[in-house]
C-alpha atoms as a printed R data frame, in Angstrom:
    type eleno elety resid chain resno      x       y       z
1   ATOM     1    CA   UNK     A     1 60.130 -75.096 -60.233
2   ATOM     2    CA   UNK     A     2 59.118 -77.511 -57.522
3   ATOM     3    CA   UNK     A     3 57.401 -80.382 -57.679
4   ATOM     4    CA   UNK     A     4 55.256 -82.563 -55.125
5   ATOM     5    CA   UNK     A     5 57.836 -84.734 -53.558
6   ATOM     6    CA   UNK     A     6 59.683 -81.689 -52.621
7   ATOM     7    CA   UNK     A     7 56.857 -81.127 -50.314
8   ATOM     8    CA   UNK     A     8 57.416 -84.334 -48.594
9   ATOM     9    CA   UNK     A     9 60.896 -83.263 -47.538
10  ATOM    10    CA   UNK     A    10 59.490 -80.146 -45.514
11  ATOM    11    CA   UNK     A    11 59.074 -81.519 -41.837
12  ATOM    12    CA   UNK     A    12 56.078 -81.757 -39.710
13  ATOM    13    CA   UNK     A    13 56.246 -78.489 -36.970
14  ATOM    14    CA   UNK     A    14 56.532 -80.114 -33.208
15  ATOM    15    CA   UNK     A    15 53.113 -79.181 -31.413
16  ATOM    16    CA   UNK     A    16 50.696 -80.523 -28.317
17  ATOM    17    CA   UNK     A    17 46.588 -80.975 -28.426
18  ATOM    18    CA   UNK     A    18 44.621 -80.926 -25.451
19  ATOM    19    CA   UNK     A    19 41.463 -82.823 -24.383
20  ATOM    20    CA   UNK     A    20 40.192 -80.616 -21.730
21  ATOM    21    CA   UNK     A    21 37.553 -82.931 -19.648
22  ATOM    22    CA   UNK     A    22 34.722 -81.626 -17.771
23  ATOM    23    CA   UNK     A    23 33.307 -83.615 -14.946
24  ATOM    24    CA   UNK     A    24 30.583 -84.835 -16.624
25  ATOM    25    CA   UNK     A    25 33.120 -86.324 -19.441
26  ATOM    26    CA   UNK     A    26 32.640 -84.173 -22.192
27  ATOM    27    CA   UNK     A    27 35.672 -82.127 -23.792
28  ATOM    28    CA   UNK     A    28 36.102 -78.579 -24.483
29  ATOM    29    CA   UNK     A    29 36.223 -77.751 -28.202
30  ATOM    30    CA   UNK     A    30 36.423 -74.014 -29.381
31  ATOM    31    CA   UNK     A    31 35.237 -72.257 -32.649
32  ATOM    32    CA   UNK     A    32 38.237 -71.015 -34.156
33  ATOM    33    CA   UNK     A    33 37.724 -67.215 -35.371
34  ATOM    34    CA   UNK     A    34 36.812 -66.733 -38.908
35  ATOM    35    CA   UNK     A    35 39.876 -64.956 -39.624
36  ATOM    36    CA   UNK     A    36 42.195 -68.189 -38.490
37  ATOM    37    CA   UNK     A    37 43.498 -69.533 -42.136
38  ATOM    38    CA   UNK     A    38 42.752 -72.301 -44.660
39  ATOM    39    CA   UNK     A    39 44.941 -74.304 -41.665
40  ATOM    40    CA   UNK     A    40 42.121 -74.203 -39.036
41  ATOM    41    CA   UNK     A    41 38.969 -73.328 -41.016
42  ATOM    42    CA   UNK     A    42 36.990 -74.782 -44.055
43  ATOM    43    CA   UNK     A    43 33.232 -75.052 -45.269
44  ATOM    44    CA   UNK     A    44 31.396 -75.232 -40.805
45  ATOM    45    CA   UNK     A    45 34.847 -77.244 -39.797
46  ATOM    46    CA   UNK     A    46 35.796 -74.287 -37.889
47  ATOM    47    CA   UNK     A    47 35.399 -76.517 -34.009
48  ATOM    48    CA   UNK     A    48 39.012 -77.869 -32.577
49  ATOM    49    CA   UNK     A    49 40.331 -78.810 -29.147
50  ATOM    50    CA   UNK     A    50 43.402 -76.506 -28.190
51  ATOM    51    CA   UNK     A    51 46.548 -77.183 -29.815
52  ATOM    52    CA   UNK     A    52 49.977 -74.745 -30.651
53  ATOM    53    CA   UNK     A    53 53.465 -75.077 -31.487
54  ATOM    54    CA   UNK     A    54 55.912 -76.073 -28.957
55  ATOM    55    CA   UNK     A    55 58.872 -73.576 -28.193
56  ATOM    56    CA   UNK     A    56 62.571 -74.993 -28.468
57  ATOM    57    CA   UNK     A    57 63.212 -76.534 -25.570
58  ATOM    58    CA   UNK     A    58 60.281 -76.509 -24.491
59  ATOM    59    CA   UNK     A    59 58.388 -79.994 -23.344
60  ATOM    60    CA   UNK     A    60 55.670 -80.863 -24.076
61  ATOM    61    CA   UNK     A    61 53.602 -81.004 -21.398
62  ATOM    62    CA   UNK     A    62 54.816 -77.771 -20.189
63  ATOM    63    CA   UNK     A    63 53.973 -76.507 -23.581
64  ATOM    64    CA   UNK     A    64 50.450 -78.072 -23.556
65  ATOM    65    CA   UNK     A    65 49.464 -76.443 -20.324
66  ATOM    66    CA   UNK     A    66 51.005 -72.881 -21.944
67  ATOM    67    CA   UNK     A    67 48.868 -73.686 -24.730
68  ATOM    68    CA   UNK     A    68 45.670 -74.335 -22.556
69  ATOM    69    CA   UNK     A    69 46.041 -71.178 -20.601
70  ATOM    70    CA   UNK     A    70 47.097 -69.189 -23.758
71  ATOM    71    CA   UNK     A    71 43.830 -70.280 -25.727
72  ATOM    72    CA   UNK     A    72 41.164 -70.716 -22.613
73  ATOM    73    CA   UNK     A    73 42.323 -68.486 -19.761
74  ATOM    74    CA   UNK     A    74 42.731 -72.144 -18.294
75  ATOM    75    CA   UNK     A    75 45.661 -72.411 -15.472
76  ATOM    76    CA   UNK     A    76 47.559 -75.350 -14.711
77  ATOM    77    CA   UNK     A    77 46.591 -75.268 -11.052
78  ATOM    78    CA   UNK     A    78 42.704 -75.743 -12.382
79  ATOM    79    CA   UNK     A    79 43.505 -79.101 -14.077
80  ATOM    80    CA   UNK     A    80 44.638 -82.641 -13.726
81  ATOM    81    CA   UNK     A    81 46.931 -84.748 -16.118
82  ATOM    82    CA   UNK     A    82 44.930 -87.849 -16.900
83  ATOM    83    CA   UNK     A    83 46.898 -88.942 -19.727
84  ATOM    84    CA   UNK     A    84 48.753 -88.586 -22.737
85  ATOM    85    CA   UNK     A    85 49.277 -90.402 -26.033
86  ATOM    86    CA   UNK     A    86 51.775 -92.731 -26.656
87  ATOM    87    CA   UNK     A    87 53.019 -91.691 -30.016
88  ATOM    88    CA   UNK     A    88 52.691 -88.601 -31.631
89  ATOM    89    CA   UNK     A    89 49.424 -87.766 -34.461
90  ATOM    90    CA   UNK     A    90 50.713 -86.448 -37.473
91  ATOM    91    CA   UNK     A    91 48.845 -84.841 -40.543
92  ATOM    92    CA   UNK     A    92 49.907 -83.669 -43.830
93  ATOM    93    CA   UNK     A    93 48.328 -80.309 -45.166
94  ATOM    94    CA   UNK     A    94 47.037 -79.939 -48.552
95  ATOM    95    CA   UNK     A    95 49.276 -78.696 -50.889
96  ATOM    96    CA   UNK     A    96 47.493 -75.256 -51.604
97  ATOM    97    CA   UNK     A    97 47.384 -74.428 -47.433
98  ATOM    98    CA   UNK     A    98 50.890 -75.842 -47.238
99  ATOM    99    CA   UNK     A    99 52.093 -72.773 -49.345
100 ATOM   100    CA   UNK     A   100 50.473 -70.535 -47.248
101 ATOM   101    CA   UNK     A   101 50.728 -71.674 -43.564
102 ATOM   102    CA   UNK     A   102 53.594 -71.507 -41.300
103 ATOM   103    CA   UNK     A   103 55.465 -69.173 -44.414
104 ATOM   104    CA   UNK     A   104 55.409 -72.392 -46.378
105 ATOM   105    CA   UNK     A   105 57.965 -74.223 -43.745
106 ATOM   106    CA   UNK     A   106 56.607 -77.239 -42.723
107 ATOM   107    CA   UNK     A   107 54.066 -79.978 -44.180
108 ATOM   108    CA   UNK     A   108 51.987 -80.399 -41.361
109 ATOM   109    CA   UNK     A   109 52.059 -80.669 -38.000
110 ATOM   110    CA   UNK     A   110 53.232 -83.758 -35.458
111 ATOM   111    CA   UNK     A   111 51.126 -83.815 -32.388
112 ATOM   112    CA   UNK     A   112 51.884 -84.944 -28.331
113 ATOM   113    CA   UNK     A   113 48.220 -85.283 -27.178
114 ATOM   114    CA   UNK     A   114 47.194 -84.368 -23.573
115 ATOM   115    CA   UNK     A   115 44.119 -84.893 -21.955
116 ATOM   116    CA   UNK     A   116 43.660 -82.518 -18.327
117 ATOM   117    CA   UNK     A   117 40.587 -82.992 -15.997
118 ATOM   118    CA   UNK     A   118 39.192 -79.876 -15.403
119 ATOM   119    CA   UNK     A   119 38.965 -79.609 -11.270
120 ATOM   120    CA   UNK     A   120 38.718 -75.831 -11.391
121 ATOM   121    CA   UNK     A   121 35.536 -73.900 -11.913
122 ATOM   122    CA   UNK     A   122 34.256 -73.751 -15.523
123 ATOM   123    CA   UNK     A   123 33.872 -69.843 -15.291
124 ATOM   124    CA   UNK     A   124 37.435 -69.963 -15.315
125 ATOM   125    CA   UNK     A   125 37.115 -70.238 -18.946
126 ATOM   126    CA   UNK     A   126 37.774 -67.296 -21.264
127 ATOM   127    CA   UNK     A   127 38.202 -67.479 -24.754
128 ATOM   128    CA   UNK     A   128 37.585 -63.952 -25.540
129 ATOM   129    CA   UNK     A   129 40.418 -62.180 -23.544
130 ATOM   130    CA   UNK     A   130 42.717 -65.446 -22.251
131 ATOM   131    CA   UNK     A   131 45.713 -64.419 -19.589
132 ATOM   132    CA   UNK     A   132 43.430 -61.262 -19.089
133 ATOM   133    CA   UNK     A   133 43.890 -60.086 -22.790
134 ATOM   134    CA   UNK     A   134 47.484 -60.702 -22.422
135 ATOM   135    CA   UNK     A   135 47.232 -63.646 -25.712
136 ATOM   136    CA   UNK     A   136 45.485 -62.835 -28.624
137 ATOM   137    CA   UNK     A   137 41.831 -64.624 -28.850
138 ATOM   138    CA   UNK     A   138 42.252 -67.891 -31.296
139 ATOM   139    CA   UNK     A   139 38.678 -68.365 -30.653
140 ATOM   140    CA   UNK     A   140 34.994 -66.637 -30.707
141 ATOM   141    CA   UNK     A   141 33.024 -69.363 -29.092
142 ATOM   142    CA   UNK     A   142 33.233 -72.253 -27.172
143 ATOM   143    CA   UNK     A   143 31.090 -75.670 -25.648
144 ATOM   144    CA   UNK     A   144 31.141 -78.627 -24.022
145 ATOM   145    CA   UNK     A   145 30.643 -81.578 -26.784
146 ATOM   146    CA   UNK     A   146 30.914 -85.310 -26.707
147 ATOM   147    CA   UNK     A   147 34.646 -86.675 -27.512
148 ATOM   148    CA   UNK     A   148 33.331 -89.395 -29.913
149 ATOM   149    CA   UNK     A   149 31.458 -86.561 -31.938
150 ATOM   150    CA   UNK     A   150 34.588 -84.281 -32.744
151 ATOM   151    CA   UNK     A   151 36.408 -85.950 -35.735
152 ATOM   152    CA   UNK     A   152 33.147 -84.657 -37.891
153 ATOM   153    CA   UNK     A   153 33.971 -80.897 -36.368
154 ATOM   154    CA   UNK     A   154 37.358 -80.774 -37.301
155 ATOM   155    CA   UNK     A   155 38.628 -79.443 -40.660
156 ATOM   156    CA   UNK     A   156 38.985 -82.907 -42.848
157 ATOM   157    CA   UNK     A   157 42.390 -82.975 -43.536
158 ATOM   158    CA   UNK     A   158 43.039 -83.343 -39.640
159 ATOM   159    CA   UNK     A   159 40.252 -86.024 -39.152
160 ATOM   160    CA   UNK     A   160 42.407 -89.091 -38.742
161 ATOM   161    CA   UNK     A   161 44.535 -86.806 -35.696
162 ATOM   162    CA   UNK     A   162 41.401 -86.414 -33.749
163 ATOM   163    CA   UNK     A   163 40.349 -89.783 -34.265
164 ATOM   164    CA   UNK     A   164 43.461 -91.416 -33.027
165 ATOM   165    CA   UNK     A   165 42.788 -89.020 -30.122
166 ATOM   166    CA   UNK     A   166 39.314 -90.359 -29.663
167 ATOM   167    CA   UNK     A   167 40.955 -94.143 -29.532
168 ATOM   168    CA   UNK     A   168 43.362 -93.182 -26.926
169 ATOM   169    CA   UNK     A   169 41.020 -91.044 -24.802
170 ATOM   170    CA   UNK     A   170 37.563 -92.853 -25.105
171 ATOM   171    CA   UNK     A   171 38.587 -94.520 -21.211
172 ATOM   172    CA   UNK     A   172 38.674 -91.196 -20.100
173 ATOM   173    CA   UNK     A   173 35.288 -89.576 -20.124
174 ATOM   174    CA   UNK     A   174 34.294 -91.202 -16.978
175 ATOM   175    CA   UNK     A   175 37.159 -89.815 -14.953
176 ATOM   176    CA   UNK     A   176 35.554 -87.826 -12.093
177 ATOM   177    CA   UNK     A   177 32.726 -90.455 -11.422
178 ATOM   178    CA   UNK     A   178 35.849 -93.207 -11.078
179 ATOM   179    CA   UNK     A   179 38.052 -90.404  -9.278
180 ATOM   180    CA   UNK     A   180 34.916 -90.010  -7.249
181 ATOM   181    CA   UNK     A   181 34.625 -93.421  -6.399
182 ATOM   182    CA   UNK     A   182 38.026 -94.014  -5.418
């Protein structure tokens, strides 16, 4: 029999988040499919920015633009770096989606946020068949939404993640008019 605590010596999988900007300053967030687990989805908190497991030996920013590409059709060549956190956003998973996701391996995840400037063209964007249908569709819908507004789309237990991405990002949304300006 286990108990609790032996939950808290599971560790937290290595993974990267984007913030995709547009250049009108509002991020990308995509409606994960309905058949994406209790890890993703829960009661209309089914909206997320891209985010995936990082490879061994893999960095992380190289694994953050594979991620982008892999979930949006998104290339590197289309984007900008225009920042990253400084530490990494961790959250715990509740005990009854711990069991199930990730085979029950990990307690959460541990996150390297990136946010990328989009400089391509937004068409560029395809959630339905990303690399041409070469990675399997993670999402069924996608928009364009404010970055302040998406801790209240994410699932809950991830809320305090995607706010400590809105503190270290909120400079950001006015990088093309500044870029512009330059």
């Amino acid at each position: 029999m286990t108990s609790p605590h032996d939950d808290l010596a599971l560790p937290y999988r290595p993974c990267v988040g984007v913030a995709l900007f547009n250049p009108a300053g509002l991020v990308f967030v995509g409606r994960r499919k309905s058949d994406a687990g209790p890890e993703h989805i829960a009661d209309g908190h089914a909206w997320q920015m891209p985010q995936g497991g990082i490879d061994e030996g893999e960095e992380p920013l190289a694994a953050a633009l594979r991620e982008l590409h892999e979930e949006t059709n998104v290339p590197a060549d289309a984007v900008t770096l225009l920042g990253e956190t400084r530490d990494w956003l961790a959250y715990d998973l509740p005990p009854d989606v711990m069991k199930q996701a990730w085979k029950g391996r990990y307690r959460g995840q541990r996150q390297k946020w990136f946010a990328f400037g989009l400089t391509g063209r937004e068409d560029v964007i395809d959630v339905e068949a990303p690399g041409g249908g070469a990675h399997k569709a993670e999402f069924d819908a996608w928009r364009w939404e404010r970055l302040e507004a998406l801790p209240g789309l994410i699932i809950p237990f991830k809320r305090p993640v995607y706010e400590g991405v809105v503190a270290a990002f909120s400079g950001l949304t006015g990088w093309h008019a500044a870029r512009a300006e330059a």
